[in-house]
Steps between C-alpha positions, in 0.01 A plus 500: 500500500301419826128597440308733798271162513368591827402879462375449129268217660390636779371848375306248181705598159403194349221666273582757233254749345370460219693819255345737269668670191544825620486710816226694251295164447165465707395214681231278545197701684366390795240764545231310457150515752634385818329396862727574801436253781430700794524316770778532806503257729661485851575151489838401438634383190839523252500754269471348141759588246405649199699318176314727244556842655313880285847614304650134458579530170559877421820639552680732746262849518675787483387873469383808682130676541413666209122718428453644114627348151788749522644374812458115402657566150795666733576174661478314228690675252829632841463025564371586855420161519219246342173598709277813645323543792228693424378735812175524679304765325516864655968489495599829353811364307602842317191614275333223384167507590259263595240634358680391152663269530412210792556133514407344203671715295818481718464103465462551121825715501710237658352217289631674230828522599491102591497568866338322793299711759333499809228762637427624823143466576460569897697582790418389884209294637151499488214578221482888567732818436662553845642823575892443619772683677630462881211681606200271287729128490537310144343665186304238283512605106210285356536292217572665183436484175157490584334468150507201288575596184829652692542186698469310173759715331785435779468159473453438091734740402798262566354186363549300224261271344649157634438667832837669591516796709721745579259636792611336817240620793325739658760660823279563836710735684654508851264234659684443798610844551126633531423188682745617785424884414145415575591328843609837655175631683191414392524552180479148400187585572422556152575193369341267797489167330904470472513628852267243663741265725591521813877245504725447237375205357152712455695768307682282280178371341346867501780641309507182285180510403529874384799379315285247325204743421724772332651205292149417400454854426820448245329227345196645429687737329642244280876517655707317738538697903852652523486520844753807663577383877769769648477422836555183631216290392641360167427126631108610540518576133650220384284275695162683399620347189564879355648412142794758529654641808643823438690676781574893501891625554600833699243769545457467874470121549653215643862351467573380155727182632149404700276550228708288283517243727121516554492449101758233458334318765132531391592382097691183680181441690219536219743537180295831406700770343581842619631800419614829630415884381727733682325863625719784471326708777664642789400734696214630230751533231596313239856504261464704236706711202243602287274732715350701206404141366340393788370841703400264801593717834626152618792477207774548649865573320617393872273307672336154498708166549841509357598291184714318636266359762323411178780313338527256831131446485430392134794249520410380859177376369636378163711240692273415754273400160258779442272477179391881493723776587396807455452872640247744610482842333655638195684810613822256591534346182489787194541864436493736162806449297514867403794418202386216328112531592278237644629349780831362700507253803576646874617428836317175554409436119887487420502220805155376305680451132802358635329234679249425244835499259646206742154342588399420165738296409390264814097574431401151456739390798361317798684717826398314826643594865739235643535634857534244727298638840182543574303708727208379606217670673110392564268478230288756658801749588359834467830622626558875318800689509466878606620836454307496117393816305681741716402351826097396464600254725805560779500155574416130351161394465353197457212462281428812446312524823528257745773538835874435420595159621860365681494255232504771242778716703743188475432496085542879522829457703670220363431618150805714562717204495398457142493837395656726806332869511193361242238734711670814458376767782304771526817726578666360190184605271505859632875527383457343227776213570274196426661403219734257655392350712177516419346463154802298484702279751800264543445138443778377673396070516361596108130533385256355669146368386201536677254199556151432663449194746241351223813416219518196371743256615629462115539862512688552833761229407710775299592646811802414727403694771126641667474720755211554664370841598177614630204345657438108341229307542603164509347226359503101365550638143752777586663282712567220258629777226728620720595069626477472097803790498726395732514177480588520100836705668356888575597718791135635691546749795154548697428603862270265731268827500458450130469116521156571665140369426194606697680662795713169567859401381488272202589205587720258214835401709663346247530802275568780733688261761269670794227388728325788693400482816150432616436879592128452650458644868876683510550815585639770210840516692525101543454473101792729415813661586629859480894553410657757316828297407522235194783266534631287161528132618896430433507124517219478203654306220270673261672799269186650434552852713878566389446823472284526844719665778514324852307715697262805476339708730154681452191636577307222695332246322257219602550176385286146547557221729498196284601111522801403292499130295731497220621870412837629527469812702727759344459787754371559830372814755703597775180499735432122582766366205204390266530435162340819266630353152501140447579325175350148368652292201201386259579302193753688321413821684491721807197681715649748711249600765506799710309483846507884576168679463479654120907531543481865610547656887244594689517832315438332161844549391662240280777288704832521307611104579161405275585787219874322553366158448259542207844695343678191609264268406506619134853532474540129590298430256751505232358782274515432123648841452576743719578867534743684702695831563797517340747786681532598832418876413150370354155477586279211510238751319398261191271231459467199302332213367488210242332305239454278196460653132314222307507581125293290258697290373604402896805654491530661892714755689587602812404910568634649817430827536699780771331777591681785630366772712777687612611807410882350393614262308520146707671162381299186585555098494318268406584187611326170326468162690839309465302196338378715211728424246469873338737554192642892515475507153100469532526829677406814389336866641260604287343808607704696786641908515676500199899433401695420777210352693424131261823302604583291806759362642473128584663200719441163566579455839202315684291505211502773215481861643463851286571837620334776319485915530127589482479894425289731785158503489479217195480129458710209358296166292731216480438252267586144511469289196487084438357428839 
């Protein structure tokens, strides 16, 4: 059978981790006195790849927030999974009480039952309690425990004498989040230091630096930083050389297609691992059915986030490769069982056991992405989507506190070609119809990772396609990644706005096929034309916009006046019948260049020819897999996305997860490249919505094809062995 050569190379599944026993064994501590370097430069440079990554060798991390002996011994005994996260000190949690119990006793509880934990020592920014709320900005919770002996008992508690721990890191809480909490007003105020730029690249090394002191802080407490980005700064992390990114689900935060690509992206970039803890908390309630065990005024037999918004996230992040899923709060997970005493899993702990029952058996398993595009946006993007926590913020912001940028509203708009409806409005909060889209959107051209301009050029070459977004500043090193990409046979789409270096075009005519004119002494309306009409060049030769339509009319739109050499022009303006999207052949690849300014109207609206060309772009491509509606009376409301299963002994597999969000049941196809030789009998669901949902139907015709029912609301995983 014909091996995936090129995706198992290019995403690096040469190297297998070294395997423990048991998913109860320990593993080698690292938690030894460590110095974090804290410098940030502004100078440019690739990010460097880390080989020996916190969590390398410990399996899959599954579990739920636990406080009190009882509790932990609950999880344990109902196989809620193989780990606790152990909550900042003050969480109610039913009636255990602090006072009694705290966190060296809860670490003792769960090294007793053989499983691995994490604590929550902070949350927010800064050295100081912060007051928090709309009204006051970000709360800071200071570090906690605060006494040594406590400290001490966290981290021994779990070790062995050869070193092994089953403590994996102290969790700083909801950086990001107070970071752009903190933004509103003056309250960043407070916290000066983190707020002292004045551009982008100013706050990137503020907010980098505070990542790098409250990992510091984590080592000083003997533990490794599990640093919790929600927002969109999950690259900042990762490159503040944070040893575990760890993203929060639901509540009232971003997208969870974005965030994932965010992740996927940043562990390609710096190979640190991540992981996800999903917040049950909507609208000040939280899922509930014991409300006598836990007499919290927000447990809620109706409210909170529903389970099966749960389901989608904990497998979501599973195949994109998360090491540590988890979930905040305990009311979800148990209640009472008044027959047989003790207790009996709930809502999301029956979700909980009947992952961790299908997990397990993969713990030691390798699961890296495989998508095949790339978004790529400016290493000091401090683009942030709005509409968070209610509505703190009615619109995006961009670093917290600086002005929103046009670069920033083309990311903002053309994200929607990725993931259509990802920003959810304020109108949809207020009904309560943010579900989908929303917390969740379509991926209709499949998941998506998201990349910084500093990647390595080792690193980008898994891609097929990049698409630029955003503001860029170029440069000799960016520029030769991206020459570096192409010309091994990728597909990069960038504007001549983005393909800019101090105020001037940059200027490299045999990549992007352009010269620019010599602008000095012209007038503004000599430089540039005005049109409101996009034309599709008929004659080009080039397939690459298929799926583009011939003409379309908009909003008007500037574009530049430039010089053609050697690039094909693929579509022109009606105004003065000048080229606005160009394409140049380099190597083995294509640059497709747009020459309108940010590709948006003069009203900052995305043009649909460029959302029509990035769509065609990709589809050209020849996707490894792809995934399509199946009947006309269907909705395109499901996402997807795919990668490798390494287990160690090498064996590897295929995962492609569906994701349905629509209230009825849907059929999908998935079609897989007609040079993948793919044997049916290598094909099997297995986790979807029960009987009747884990069997396809298959045919041949133009490569192997499957059609599949994929219950309401639920998900499909299809497995494909011996690839």
């Amino acid at each position: 059978m014909k091996k995936l050569a090129k995706i198992l190379c290019s995403i690096g599944l040469a190297v297998i981790p070294t395997v423990l026993s048991s998913c109860g064994t320990s593993v080698p501590s690292n938690f030894r006195k460590k110095e974090v370097n804290m410098e940030v430069s502004q100078e440019f440079s690739l990010a460097e790849y880390n080989e020996n990554p916190a969590l390398k060798n410990y399996p899959i991390l599954v579990g739920g927030m636990a406080h009190g002996k009882e509790f932990i011994n609950a999880f344990h005994d109902l196989e809620l999974g193989n780990m606790v996260w152990i909550p900042k000190k003050g969480y109610a949690l039913g009636n255990t009480d602090w006072q009694k119990e705290n966190y060296g006793t809860d670490a003792e509880a769960a090294a007793a039952k053989g499983m691995y934990y994490m604590a929550s020592h902070a949350r927010g920014l800064g050295t100081e309690f912060k007051k928090g709320g709309y009204g006051s900005g970000g709360d800071t919770h200071v570090p906690t425990p605060s006494k040594p002996e406590e400290i001490q008992k966290v981290i021994s508690a779990g070790e062995d004498k050869d070193g092994n721990n089953l403590f994996f890191g102290w969790h700083a809480e909801e950086l990001d989040g107070d970071f752009v909490q903190n933004g509103r007003l003056a309250f960043g105020a407070r916290i000066p230091d983190v707020y002292d730029f004045t551009d982008e690249a100013g706050a990137r090394v503020c907010y980098e630096k505070e990542l790098k002191r409250i990992n510091q802080v984590a080592y000083d407490m003997g533990g490794d930083l599990i640093s919790n980005q929600l927002v969109t700064h999950q690259l900042n992390g990762f490159r503040a050389g944070n040893d575990i990114i760890i993203d929060e689900f639901l509540e009232h935060g971003p997208n969870i297609e974005l965030k994932l690509g965010y992740l996927r992206g940043g562990r390609n970039m710096f190979g640190t691992n991540f992981g996800i803890w999903v917040s049950p908390w909507y609208l000040g309630q939280v899922p509930a059915a014991d409300t006598k065990l836990f007499p919290n005024s927000y447990a809620s037999l109706t409210g909170g986030h529903k389970t099966a918004s749960y389901r989608h996230c904990i497998y979501e992040a599973y195949v994109s490769g998360a090491k540590i899923i988890t979930n905040q709060e305990t009311e979800p997970l148990i209640a009472r069982d008044v027959i047989n005493g003790g207790y009996r899993e709930v809502l999301w702990g029956k979700e909980l056991k009947n992952f961790w029952s299908y997990v397990k058996n993969h713990a030691y398993d390798d699961v890296v992405g495989c998508n095949e595009t790339a978004i790529m946006v400016d290493r000091d993007n401090g683009w942030e989507v709005g509409r968070l926590w209610g509505g703190w913020y009615l619109e995006d912001s961009n670093w917290g506190k600086l002005a929103q940028t046009t670069a920033n509203k083309m990311l903002s708009n053309y994200l929607n070609v990725f993931s259509p409806g990802y920003g959810r409005t304020i109108q949809q909060i207020s009904t309560r119809t943010d579900l989908y889209p929303g917390y969740f959107a379509q991926s209709p051209l499949g998941a998506y990772d998201v990349i910084a301009t500093d990647i390595a050029p080792e690193r980008l070459a898994k891609y097929k396609n990049v698409i630029v977004l955003g503001d860029i500043k170029m440069n000799d090193i960016l520029n030769q990644t991206l020459k570096s990409f192409v010309s091994g046979g990728g597909n990069l789409m960038i504007s001549a706005y983005q393909s800019m270096s101090h105020g001037g075009f940059y200027e490299d005519p045999e990549f992007y096929g352009f010269i620019f004119q010599d602008f000095d002494g012209w007038n503004y309306s000599d430089r540039v034309v005005f049109s409101n009409t996009i034309k599709k060049v008929p004659s080009s030769e080039d397939k690459s916009l298929s799926y583009v339509k011939d003409t379309y009319t908009s909003n008007q739109f500037v574009s530049v006046i430039g010089v053609q050499s050697t690039a094909e022009a693929l579509a022109t303006e009606s105004g003065k019948n000048m080229p606005i999207f160009v394409k140049n052949n380099y190597g083995k690849g294509k640059v497709f260049l747009a020459l309108t300014e940010w590709c948006l109207d003069q009203g900052n609206n995305m043009l649909d020819f460029y959302a029509d060309a990035i769509r065609s772009i990709i589809l050209n491509s020849n996707p490894t897999i792809f995934v399509s509606q199946a009947k006309t009376d269907g909705t395109n409301n499901f996402s997807y996305q795919t990668s490798i299963r390494t287990a160690p002994d090498g064996k590897k597999q295929l995962l492609i997860l569906v994701s349905s969000y629509d209230i009825n049941d849907g059929k999908v196809t998935v079609q897989f490249d007609p040079y993948m030789d793919v044997d049916v009998d290598d094909i099997h669901i297995e986790v979807c919505g029960g009987e009747g949902y884990d069997t396809f139907t298959s045919n041949i015709d133009n490569g192997l094809s499957l059609t599949l029912s994929v219950k309401a609301e639920d998900l499909a995983l299809i497995v494909v062995d011996n690839i």
